[in-house]
N, C-alpha and C positions, 0 to 999 in steps of 0.2 A: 475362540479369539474375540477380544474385544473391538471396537471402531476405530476409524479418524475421524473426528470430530474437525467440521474448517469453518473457519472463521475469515471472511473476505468482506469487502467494501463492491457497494453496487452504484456507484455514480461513478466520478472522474476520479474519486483517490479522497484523502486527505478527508475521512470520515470520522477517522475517531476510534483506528482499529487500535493503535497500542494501549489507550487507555483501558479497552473492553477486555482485551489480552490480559492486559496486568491485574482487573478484577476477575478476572474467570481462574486465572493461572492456581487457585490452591486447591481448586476440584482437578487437577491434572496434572501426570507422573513427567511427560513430556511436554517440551512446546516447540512445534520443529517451523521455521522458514522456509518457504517452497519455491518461493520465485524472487526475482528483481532486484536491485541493489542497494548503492547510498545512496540511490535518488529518493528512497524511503524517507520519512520521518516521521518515526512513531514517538508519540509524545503524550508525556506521563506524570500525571501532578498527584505527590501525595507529603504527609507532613509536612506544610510549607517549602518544598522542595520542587523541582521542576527537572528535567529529564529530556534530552528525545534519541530515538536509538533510530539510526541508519539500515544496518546489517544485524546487528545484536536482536534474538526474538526478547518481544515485550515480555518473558515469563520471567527474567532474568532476577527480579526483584525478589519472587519468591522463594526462601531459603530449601524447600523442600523439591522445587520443580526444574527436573532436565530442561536442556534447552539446546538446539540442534539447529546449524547453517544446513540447509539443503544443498543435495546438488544440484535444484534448479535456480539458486543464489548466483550472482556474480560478485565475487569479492575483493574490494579496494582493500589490498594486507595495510596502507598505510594509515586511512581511513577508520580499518576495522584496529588499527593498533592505537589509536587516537581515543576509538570510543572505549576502548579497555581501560586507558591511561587513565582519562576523566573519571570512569566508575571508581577507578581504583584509590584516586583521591579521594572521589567523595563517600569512601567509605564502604564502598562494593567489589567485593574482588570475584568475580566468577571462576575465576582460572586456578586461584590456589583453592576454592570451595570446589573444583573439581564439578562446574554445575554446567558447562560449555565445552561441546563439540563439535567439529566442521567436517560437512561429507568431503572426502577426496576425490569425489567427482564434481566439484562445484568449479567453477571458471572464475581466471584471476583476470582483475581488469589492470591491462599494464597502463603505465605513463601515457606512452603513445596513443592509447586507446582513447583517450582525454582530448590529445590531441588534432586525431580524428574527428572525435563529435565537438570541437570547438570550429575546426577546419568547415565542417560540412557546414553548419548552421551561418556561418559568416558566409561559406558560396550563395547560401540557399536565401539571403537575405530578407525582403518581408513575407517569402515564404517559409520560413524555417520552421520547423516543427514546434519548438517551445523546448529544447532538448534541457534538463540540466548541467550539461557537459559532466557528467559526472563518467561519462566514458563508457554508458550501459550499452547502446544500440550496438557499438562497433566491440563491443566482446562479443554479446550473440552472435554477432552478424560471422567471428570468427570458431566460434564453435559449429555453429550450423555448418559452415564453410570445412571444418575438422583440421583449423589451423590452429586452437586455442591451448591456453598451457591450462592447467587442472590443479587444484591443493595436493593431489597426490602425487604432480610431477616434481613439487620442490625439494623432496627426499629424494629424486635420482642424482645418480653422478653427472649427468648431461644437463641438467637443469640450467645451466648457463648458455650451454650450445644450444637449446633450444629457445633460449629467453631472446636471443641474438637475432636468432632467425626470425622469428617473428617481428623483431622492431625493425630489423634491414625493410621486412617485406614492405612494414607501416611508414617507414619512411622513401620509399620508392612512391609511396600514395601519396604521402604529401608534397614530394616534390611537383607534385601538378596541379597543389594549391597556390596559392599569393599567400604563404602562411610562416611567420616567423615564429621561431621557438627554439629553447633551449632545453635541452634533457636531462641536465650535470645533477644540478638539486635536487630535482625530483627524483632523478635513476637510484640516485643513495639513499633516498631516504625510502625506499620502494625495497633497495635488497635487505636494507637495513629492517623493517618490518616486515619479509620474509621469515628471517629468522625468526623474529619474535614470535610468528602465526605455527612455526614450525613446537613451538612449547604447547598448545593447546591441539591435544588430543584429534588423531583425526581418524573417520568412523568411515563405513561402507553402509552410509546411509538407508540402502534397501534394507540391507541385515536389522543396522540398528533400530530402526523404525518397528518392523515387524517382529521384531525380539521380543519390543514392550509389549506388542499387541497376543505375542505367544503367550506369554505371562498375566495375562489380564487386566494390564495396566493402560491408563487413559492416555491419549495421545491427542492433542488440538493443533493443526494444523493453520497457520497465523500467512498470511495473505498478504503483500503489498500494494499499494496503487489502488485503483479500482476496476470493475467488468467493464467499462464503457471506454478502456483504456487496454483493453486486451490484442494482443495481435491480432488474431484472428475476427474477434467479435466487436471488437471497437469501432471508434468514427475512423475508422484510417484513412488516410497512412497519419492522421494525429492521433499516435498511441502510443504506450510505452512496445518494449521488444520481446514479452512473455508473455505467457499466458495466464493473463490473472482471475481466471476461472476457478471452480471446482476440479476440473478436470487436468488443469495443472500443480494441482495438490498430488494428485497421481504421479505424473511423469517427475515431478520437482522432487520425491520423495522415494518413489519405489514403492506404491503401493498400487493395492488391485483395485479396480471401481467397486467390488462388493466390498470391500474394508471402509468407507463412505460411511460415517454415521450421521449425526445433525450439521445444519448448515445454516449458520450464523449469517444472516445477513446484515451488512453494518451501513445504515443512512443518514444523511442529513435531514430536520424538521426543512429543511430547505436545501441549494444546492449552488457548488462553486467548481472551478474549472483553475487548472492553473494551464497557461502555456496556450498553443492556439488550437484553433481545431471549432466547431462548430457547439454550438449551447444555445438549444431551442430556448431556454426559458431564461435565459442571462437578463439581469434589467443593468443597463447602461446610463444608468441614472441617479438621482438622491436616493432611490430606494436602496438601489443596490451598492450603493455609499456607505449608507447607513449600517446594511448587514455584514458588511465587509469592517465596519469601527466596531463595531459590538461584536462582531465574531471573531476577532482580530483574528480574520483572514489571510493571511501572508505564510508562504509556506515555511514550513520549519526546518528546510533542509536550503531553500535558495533564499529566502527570504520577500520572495516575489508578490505582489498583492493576487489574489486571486480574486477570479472572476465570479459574479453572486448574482443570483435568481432565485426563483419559486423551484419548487420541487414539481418535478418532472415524475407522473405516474406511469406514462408510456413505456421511457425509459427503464424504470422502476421493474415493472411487467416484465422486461424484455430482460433484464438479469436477475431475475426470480428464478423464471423459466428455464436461463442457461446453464443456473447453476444448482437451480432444485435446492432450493432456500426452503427450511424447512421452519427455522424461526428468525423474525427482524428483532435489528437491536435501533432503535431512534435516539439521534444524536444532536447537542447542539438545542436542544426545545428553549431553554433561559432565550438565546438570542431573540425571539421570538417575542419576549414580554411584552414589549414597548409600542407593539402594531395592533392599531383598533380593528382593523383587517388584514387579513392572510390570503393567500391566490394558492392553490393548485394547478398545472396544469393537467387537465384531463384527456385533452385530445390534442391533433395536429390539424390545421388546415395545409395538405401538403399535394400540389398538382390539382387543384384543381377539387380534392375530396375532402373527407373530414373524416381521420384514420386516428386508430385506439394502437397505434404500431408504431415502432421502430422502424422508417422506410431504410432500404438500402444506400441509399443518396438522400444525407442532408448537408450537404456541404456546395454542393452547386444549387442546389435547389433547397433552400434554407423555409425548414417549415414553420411556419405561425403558432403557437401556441395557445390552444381555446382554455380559458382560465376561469376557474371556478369560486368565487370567494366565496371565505370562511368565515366566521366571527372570533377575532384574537383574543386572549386571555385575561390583557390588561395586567398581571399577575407578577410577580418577583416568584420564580419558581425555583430559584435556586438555593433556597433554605431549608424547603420541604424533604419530608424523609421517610414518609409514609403513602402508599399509595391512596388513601385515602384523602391525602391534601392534596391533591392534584385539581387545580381548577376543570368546571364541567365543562369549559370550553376548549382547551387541551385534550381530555378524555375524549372528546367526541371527536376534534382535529385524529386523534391517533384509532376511535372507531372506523370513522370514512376510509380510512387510508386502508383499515384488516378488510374492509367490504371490498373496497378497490381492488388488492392487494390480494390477498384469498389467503393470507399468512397472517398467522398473529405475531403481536407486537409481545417480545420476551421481557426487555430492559427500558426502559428511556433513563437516557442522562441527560440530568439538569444542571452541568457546571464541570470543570477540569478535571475536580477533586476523583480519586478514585473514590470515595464516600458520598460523590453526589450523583450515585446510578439508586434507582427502584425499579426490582423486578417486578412485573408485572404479574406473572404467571407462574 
């Protein structure tokens, strides 16, 4: 049997995974989603064209390569009916190319659920998470609970008596909000892309996964969000509701942890935050103005500006380790050109110490960031297409970081383009 190959993001999200997806996808038979939902945007520029996918994995583009919604996905059907629609205008139909599957253990995220995380973040007021309302927390929150309805429950005959029971429950919750709302629209236009989701193929994703892998076929296992954003291992309680580890490539998929092959690690040449939650290295300043115009930082899914600092090695370390990153991919280096100095951070001043860690508490006790400057490039790097044209001040920013790091650097991309990555290695 051959691997799964996973590809995940190691800071807050929003690194640059669909683009890598969409260049890596013609070395690979599948590309399956394993976690999180439309709070995703994976975004994808090639032929003067521009992209970004929700729920749909980045493989999608490649005419040759499967492409699989996990069971550890939550899926908006109106959403996911949306991003079909659009492909299909623009000339991309997956569903009649027969190139997209969805496991029927994967969780639907109803109206209501929207609801819910629009509800709570207005209680929860300048404390609220940073939620997208896209209605992720409160599906988990119903699966885990073992309330939730499934892709595979929309083919029973009760799929209505169960769809009921579940929004009674959700609206018993909201009636002990201050929350107005109306369900008419949205309900129709929710059973209305029921149906439509009900035309695309649906899989028992442990099987289908491990079929390709019976067979000797490549499988890349494609990651939402970031590790520093994980339930478990993140700044919580600001983090998304999954586990965007390695290790939820497993549960998200149906695979064994010896099935594990290379582990893609996907970074920012520096580092952004969307929503709230604690960011040692954030600069709240011109600088971090600056990086955020030149990286046109604003997410692709809410349109939110994101928050910009120096690249965080502490952090960096700390989802290497969790996810046994086997190769980095460096993202975003162009933004970079225009600074005659660069910062790392290399350590914490935190309590009192001066720690190379990820403490357990940074959020009440907010640590200092010890900064290393670099010498910037000066350089337009985004023409180059040789690894040999890479300015020595860049090469060496991307040595310190493998010394750092204890991993080597596979890719850097220098621009949108899927044509402006150079493998390194």
């Amino acid at each position: 049997m051959t691997q799964v190959d996973v590809l995940l993001g190691l800071q807050w999200g929003d690194e640059g995974k669909g683009k890598i997806v969409d260049v890596l996808s013609p070395q690979y038979d599948l590309i399956a989603r394993f976690q999180g939902g439309p709070n995703a945007g994976h975004t994808l520029e090639f032929d003067g064209k521009k992209f970004v996918l929700n729920t749909i994995p980045s493989g999608i583009f490649n005419e040759k390569t499967m492409n699989l919604i996990g069971n550890g996905v939550v899926i908006d059907p109106i959403i996911l009916k949306r991003e079909l629609d659009n492909l299909k205008a623009a000339g991309h139909d997956p569903i009649a190319k027969g190139k997209l599957v969805i496991a029927r253990k994967a969780h639907l995220i109803l109206p209501t659920h929207q609801l819910l995380d629009a509800a709570n973040e207005q209680r929860m007021g300048k404390d609220k998470i940073g939620s997208t309302l896209k209605g992720i927390g409160p599906t988990y929150m119903d699966k885990t609970g073992r309330n939730g309805l499934r892709v595979g429950d929309t083919t029973l005959p009760d799929f209505k008596e169960r769809y009921n029971k579940l929004v009674e429950k959700h609206k018993e919750i909201l009636s002990h909000y201050e929350f107005e709302y109306d369900l008419t629209e949205k309900e129709a236009a929710f059973f209305e892309a029921i149906e439509f989701i009900k035309s695309i193929p649906h899989v028992d994703s442990e099987h289908y996964v491990n079929g390709f892998l019976k067979e000797g076929k490549k499988v890349l296992a494609e990651g939402a969000q970031g590790t520093l954003l994980d339930i478990d291992f993140g700044s919580y309680p600001f983090v998304t509701s999954s586990n965007t580890t390695t290790a939820g490539a497993c549960t998200g998929l149906g695979i064994a942890p010896n099935r594990i092959g290379n582990v893609y690690g996907i970074f920012k040449a520096y580092c952004t935050r969307v929503g709230g939650g604690p960011f040692p290295t954030e600069l709240d300043d011109e600088v971090g103005e600056n990086l955020r115009q030149v990286g046109h930082e604003f997410g692709a899914t809410t349109g939110r500006a994101r928050r910009c600092g120096w690249i965080d090695i502490p952090a960096l370390k700390y989802a290497i380790m969790l996810n046994g990153v086997t190769e980095l991919i460096m993202m975003k280096a162009d933004v970079l050109d225009g600074f005659d100095t660069i910062y790392a951070c290399t350590h914490y001043e935190h309590n009192g110490e001066t720690i190379d860690y990820m403490p357990y508490d940074i959020i009440s006790v907010k640590p200092t960031p010890v900064l290393k400057a670099i010498a910037g490039w000066k350089t337009d790097v985004t023409k180059i297409n040789k690894v040999e044209e890479i300015p020595a001040n860049l090469a060496s920013y991307i040595a310190f970081l493998e010394k750092e790091l204890e991993v080597p650097v596979k890719y850097l991309s220098v621009g949108p383009d899927r044509v402006q990555t150079l493998e390194l290695i």
